[in-house]
N, C-alpha and C positions, 0 to 999 in steps of 0.2 A: 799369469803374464810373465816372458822373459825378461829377468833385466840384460839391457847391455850395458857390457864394459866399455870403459872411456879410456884410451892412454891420455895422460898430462905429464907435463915438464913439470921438475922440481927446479925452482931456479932460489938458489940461498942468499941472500943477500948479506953481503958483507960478511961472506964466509962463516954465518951463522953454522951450529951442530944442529944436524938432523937427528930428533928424539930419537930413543929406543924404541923400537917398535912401532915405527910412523906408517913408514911404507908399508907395511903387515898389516893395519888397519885402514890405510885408503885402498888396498887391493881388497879385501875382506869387503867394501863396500861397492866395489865397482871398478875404483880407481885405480889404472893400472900404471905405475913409473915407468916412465921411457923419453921417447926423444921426440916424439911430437905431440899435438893435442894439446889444449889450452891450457896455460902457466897457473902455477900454484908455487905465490912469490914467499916461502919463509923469512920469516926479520923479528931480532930479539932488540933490537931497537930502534926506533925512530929515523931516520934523517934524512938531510931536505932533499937528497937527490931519489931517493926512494918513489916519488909519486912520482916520475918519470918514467918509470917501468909498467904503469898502467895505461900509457896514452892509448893505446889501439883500445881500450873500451875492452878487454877481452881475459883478463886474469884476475885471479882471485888472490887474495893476502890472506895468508895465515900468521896470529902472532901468538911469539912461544910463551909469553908471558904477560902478565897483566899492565906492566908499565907500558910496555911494547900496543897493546890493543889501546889504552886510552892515548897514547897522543898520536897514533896513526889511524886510527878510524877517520875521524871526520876530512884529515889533509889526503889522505887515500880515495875514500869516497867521492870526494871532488877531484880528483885527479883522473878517476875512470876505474878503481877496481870494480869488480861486479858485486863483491861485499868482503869485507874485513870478517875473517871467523878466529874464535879462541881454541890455538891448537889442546886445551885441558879442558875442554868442554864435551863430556859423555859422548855426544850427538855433535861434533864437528867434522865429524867422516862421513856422516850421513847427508848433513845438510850441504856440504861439498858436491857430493856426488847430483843433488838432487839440485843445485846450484849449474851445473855442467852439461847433466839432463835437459834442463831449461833451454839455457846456453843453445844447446846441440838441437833445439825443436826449433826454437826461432829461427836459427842461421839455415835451418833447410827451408823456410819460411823464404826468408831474409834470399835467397839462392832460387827459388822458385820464376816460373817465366812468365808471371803476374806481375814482379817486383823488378829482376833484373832488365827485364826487356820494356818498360815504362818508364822506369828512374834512373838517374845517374847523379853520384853524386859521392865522393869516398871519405870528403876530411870527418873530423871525429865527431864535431856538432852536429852534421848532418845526420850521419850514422847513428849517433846515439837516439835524436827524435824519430829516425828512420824505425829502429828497434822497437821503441815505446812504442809506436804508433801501431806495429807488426803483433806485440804483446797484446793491445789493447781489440784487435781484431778479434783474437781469441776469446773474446768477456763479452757477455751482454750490456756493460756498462754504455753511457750517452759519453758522446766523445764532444769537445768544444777544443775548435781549433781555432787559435788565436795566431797572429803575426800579419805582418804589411801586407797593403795590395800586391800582388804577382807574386806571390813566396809559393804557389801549388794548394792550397787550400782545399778546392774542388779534385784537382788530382788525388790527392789525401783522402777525401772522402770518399770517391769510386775506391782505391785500394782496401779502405777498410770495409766497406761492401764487398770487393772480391773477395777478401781472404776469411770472411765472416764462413762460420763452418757449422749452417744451421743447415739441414739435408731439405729441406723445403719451403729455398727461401724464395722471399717474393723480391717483386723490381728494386731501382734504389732510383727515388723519387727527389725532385730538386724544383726548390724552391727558390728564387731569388727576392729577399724582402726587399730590396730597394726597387723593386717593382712594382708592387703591392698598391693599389688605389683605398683610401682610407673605406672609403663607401662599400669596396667589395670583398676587401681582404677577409673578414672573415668567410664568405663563401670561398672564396681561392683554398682557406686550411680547414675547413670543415665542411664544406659544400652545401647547398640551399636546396630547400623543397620547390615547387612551383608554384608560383606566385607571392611568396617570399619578399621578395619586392618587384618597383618596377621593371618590368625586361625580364624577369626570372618565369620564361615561358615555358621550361620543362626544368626537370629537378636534375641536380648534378652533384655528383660524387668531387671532394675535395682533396687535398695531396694524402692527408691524413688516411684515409678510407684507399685511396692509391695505392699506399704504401703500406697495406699492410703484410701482414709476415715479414715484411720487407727491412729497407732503411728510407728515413725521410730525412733528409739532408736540407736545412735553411740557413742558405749562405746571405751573411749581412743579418745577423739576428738582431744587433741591435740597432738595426729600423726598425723592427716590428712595435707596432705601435701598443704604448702601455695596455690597453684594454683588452688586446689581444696576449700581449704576455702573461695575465690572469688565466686566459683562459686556455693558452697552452699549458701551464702548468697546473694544472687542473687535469690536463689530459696525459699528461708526466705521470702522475701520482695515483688520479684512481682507472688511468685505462679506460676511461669514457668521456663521449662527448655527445652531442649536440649537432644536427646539422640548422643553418640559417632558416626561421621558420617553420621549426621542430619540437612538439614537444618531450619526442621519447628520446631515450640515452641509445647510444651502442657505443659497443666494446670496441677498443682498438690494441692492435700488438704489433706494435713496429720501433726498429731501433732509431734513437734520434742522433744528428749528427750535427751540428752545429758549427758555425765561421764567424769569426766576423774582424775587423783589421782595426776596431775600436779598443780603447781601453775597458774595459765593461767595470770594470772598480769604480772606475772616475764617472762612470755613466750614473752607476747605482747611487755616488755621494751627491752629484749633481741629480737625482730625480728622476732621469731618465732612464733607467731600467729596471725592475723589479731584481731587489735582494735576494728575495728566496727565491726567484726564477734565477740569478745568478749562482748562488750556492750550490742548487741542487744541479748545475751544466758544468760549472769549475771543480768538481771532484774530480773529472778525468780530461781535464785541462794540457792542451798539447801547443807551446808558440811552435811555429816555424821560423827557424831565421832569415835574416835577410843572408842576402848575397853578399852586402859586407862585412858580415861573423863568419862567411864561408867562404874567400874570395880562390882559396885552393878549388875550389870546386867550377870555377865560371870557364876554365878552357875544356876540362874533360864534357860540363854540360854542353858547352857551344857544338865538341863536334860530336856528342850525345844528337843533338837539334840537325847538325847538317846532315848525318846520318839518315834521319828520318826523314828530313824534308827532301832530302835525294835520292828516297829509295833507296839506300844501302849502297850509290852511286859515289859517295864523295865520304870522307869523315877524317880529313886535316887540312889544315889552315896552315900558310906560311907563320915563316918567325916573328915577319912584322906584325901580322895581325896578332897572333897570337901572343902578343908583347901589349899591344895597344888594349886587348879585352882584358888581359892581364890589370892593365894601370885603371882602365876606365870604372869612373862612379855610374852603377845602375839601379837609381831611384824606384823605378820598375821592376827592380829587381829581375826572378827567375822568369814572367811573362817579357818583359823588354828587351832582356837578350836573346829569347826565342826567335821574336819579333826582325833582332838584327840580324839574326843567323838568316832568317828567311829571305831579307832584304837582300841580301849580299848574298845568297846562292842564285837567285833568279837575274843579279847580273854576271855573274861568274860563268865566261867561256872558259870550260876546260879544254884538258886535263891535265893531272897535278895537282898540289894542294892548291886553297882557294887563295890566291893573291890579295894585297893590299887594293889597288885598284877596283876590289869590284865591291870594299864596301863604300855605301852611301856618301854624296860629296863633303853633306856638315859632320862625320865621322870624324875626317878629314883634320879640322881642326878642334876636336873634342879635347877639350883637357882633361890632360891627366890628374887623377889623385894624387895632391899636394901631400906627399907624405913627407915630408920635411915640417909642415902646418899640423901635420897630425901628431909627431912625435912630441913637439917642441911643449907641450905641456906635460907628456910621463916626462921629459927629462929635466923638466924646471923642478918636476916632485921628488927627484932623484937629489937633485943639488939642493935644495930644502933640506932633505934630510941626510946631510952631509955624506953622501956617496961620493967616491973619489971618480976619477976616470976609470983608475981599473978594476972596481968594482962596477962603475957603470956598462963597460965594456966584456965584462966575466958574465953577467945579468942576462946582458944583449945577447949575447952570445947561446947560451942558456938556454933562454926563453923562446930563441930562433928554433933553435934544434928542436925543442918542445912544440913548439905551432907546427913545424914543418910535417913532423911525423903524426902527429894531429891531422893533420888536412888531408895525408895519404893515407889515412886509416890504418895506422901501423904497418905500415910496407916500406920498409926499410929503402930499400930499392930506389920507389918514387921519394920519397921523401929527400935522398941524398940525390935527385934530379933538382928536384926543387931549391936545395941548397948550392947546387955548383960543386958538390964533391963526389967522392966518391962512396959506395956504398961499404966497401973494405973500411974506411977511415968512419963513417958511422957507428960498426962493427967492433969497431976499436977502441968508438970512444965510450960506445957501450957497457961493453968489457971489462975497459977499467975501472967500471964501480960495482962489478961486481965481481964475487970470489967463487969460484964455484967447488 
């Protein structure tokens, strides 16, 4: 097999020395020094503006010494590095390299016109589950996708059926459990013989048997009624079941997918859902956020929505809407503002962008998100713990810049949109924390 070479940026933090013989051993394993290709941040010590440099989700930290790895690991890792490595570690040029490889499979993944032309979505939250969700494609692992009603759930589940890379796969199969009638649900997931019970005049194949080689996707799993969550997992574990009225076994080989907008913890304390049916679906456990953890993301999705619902006819919105979607709370999150997008293109005489005017009349007077009611508790915790103004205002400040470049996915560019400045003066203020 060839390996390929990767260029990456050496970016040093706080004017750190680059070892003897660094670059000679990340070339020697792949990694080539230069001026593009994903960042490989050195730092010989700590500090707070350091996990700023990992917003885009996209660079790796190298630390030159041992003080340096223990108190920047875990504040990095939440920050977005891809992982914290010990530049004195035998096998840190390697695991670099093999770190970058990764990196560079997903993003062709992640680039592919399965994903770009179905999804939209760029702040860092999204990106990052976007990623997992990309990785976990690759595994034969059971995926359980957790988060509110209209977060993409089911979208979710077809994508990771698309990009599943089995050469002979079969359908992907859907089940909706809050549809399920008590009396026949087991036939609906394992299918009945004939005469099985009443009405059961010919024998039928169940989603199980559907979908095999396949994916079986049961969106709302926890409906499924406890006596049936037995004996799904049952069919989890040894790959056979039973149909309604059956006494022999067959095999089944299908990936499982799971949803559901429940707490499923709180289900299992209260009773209502099998523990070890939990356990063995929360190993590869994926939330979705809401739209209000991603609110950078609800104008690129709106004209994502107008785009498609206009045939590639239309895909911007005036300032004032696009002000108004901006402020608005969407309980319904990613299904609801589809919904509006839809509403307000089919009154919309063009052309031009789509005017205020042609969304819905109770739009109209929608309120906006009280962010004044939102802040006014982080800043009562601020003056608790005796924050002055100008450090509450150095914080604010801060913290903006960080969300901002966050929700544009490390794209400097959009992010200093988002802010009202310029992307030179982002550039800048970059700059100044580091030494190169």
């Amino acid at each position: 097999m060839v390996r390929t070479d990767f260029s990456v940026q050496l970016v040093r933090f706080l004017g750190c020395d680059v070892p003897a013989g660094f670059c000679e051993e990340l070339a020697a394993r792949g990694l080539v020094p230069g001026d593009s290709g994903p960042e490989l941040v050195l730092f010989e010590r700590f500090d707070a503006d350091l996990p700023a440099l990992f917003a885009a989700g996209q660079s790796l930290a190298i630390a030159l010494n041992p003080e340096a790895l223990q108190q920047g690991t875990v504040p990095l890792l939440r920050g977005g590095a891809l992982d914290v490595l010990d530049a004195r570690s035998p096998a840190f040029a390697e695991r670099a390299y093999a770190l970058v490889e990764h990196r560079a499979q997903i993003d062709r993944l992640l680039e592919s016109p399965l994903v770009s032309q179905n999804i939209a979505g760029t702040s860092r939250r999204f990106r990052d589950t976007l990623r997992r969700l990309v990785e976990l494609s690759q595994t034969e692992a059971s995926v359980l996708l957790a988060g509110e009603t209209g977060t993409g759930k089911e979208l979710m589940a077809r994508l990771l059926h698309g990009l599943d890379p089995r050469e002979k796969k079969g359908a992907l199969v859907v089940l909706d459990c809050t549809t399920l009638v008590a009396e026949l649900s087991g036939s609906e997931l394992f299918g009945h013989e004939r005469g099985a019970f009443t009405g059961a005049l010919t024998a039928r194949e169940g989603v199980i048997a559907q979908a095999e080689n396949g994916t079986l996707f049961l969106d709302e799993i926890g409906e499924l009624p406890l006596s049936l969550q037995a004996q799904l997992l049952r069919v989890i574990q040894e790959r056979s079941y039973r149909r309604v009225g059956s006494d022999n076994w067959r095999n089944s080989s299908f990936r499982l997918i799971c949803a559901t907008h429940r707490d499923l913890e709180v289900e299992v304390q209260q009773g209502r859902f099998r523990a070890d049916l939990f356990y063995r679906l929360a190993g590869s456990s994926v939330r979705l956020p809401s739209l209000r953890e991603r609110p950078g993301d609800v104008v690129p999705l709106a004209r994502f929505f107008l785009s498609d619902v206009s045939k590639g006819r239309y895909s911007e919105f005036d300032r004032m809407v696009e002000a108004h979607l901006a402020s608005r709370a969407f309980p319904g999150n990613v299904r609801e503002l589809r919904q509006l997008v839809g509403r307000s293109f089919h009154r919309w005489v063009g052309p031009g962008p789509l005017g205020y005017s042609s969304l819905p009349e109770e739009e109209w007077s929608m309120p906006a998100v009280d962010l004044e009611l939102e802040l006014e508790p982080a800043l009562r915790k601020a003056l608790a713990a005796r924050m002055g103004l100008k450090e509450i205002g150095h914080l604010s400040r801060e913290l903006t810049v960080k969300l901002a470049i966050e929700d544009a996915g490390g794209n400097l560019q959009r992010a200093a949109e988002l802010l009202g400045v310029t992307d030179r003066a982002l550039q800048m203020r970059r700059a100044q924390k580091l030494e190169a």
